[in-house]
C-alpha positions in Angstrom: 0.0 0.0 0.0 1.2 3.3 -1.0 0.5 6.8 1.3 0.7 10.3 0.6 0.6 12.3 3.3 0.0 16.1 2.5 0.9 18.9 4.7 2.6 21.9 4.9 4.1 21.2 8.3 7.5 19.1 7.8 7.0 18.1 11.2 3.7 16.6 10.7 4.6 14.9 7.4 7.6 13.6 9.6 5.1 12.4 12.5 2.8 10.7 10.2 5.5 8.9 8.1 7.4 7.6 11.2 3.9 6.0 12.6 2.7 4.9 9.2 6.2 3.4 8.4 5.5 0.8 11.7 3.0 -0.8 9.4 4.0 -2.4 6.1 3.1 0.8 4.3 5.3 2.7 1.5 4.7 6.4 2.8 5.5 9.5 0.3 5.0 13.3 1.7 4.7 16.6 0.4 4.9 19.7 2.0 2.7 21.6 -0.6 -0.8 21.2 -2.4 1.0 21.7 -5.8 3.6 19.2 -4.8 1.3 16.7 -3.3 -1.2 17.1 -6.7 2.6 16.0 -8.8 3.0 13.0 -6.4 -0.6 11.7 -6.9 -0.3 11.4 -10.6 3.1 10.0 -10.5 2.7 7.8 -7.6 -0.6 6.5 -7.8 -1.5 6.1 -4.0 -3.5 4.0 -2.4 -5.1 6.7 0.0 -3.9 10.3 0.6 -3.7 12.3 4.2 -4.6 16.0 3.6 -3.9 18.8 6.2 -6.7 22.0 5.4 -4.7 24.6 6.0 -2.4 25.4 3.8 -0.9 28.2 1.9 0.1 28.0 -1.4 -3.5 25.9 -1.8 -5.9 24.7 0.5 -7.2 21.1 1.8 -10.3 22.1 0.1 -9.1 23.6 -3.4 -6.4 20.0 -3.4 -9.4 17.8 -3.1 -11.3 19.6 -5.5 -8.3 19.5 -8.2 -7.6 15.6 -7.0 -11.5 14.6 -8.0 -10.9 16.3 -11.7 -8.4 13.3 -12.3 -8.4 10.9 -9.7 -10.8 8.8 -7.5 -8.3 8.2 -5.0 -9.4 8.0 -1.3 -8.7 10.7 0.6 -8.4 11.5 4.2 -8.5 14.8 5.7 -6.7 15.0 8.7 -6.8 18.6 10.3 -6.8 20.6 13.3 -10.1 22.2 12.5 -13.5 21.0 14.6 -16.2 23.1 12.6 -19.1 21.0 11.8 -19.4 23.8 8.7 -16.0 23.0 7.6 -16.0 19.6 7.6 -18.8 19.3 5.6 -17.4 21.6 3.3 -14.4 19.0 3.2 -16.3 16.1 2.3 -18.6 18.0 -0.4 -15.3 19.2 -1.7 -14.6 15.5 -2.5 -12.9 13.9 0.7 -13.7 10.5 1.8 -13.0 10.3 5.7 -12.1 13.2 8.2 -10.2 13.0 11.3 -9.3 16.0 14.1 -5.8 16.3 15.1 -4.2 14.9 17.3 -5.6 11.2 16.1 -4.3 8.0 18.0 -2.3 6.1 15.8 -4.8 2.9 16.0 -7.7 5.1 14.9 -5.9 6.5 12.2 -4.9 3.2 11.0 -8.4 1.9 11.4 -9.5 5.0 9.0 -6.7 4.1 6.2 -7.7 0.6 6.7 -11.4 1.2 6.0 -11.1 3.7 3.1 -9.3 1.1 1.1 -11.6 -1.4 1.9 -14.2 0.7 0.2 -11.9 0.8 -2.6 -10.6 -2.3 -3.3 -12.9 -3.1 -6.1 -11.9 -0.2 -7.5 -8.7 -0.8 -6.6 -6.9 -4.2 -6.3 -3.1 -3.6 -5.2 -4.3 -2.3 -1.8 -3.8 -4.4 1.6 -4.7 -3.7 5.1 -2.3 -2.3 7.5 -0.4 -3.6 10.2 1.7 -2.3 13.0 4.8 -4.1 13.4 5.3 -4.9 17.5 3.2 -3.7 19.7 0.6 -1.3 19.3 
């Protein structure tokens, strides 16, 4: 299973690789919506992690621009709690939403049930595992 994580912060794209990598997961990052838009075409992951805020573009404006080529899963995975926004989010095109700070388990569960949904869409994905203890 490949990963894109998305976000501006190099600290979170670090965080979130260094959990992901405990499971049997390729993980790629970007640190920029036009970045992470050039990874998805060439990488072809199996789900992408997208912060919202962002400047160069936004969590909303990258899921908008992913759905014109791609029916990738994604995940938003942001600070923001605003029922408004979220829904905004998952109109914009996004397939699962988490608040930050997410337990690693949880957010394992997520990636784990997005490409579930997608498997028939989507054959060369597998489920997650954590290597050791959880």
């Amino acid at each position: 299973m490949k990963i894109l994580v998305i976000d501006d912060d190099p600290a979170m794209t670090d965080l979130l690789k260094l959990i992901l990598v405990s499971t049997d997961a390729e993980v790629f990052t970007a640190n920029s919506g036009i970045e992470g838009l050039k990874k998805i075409k060439e990488l072809s992951p199996s789900v992408v992690i997208l912060d919202l805020m962002m400047p160069d573009m936004d969590g909303w404006q990258i899921t908008a621009e992913i759905r014109t080529f791609s029916s990738v899963p994604v995940m938003i995975l942001s600070v923001i709690d605003n029922p408004g926004l979220v829904a905004r989010a998952l109109d914009a095109g996004a397939d699962d939403y988490l608040i930050k700070p997410a337990p690693r388990n949880v957010l394992i569960a997520h990636i784990n049930n997005l490409t579930r949904r997608n498997t028939s869409v989507d054959t060369n994905t597998s489920t997650l595992h954590f290597i050791g203890a959880v």
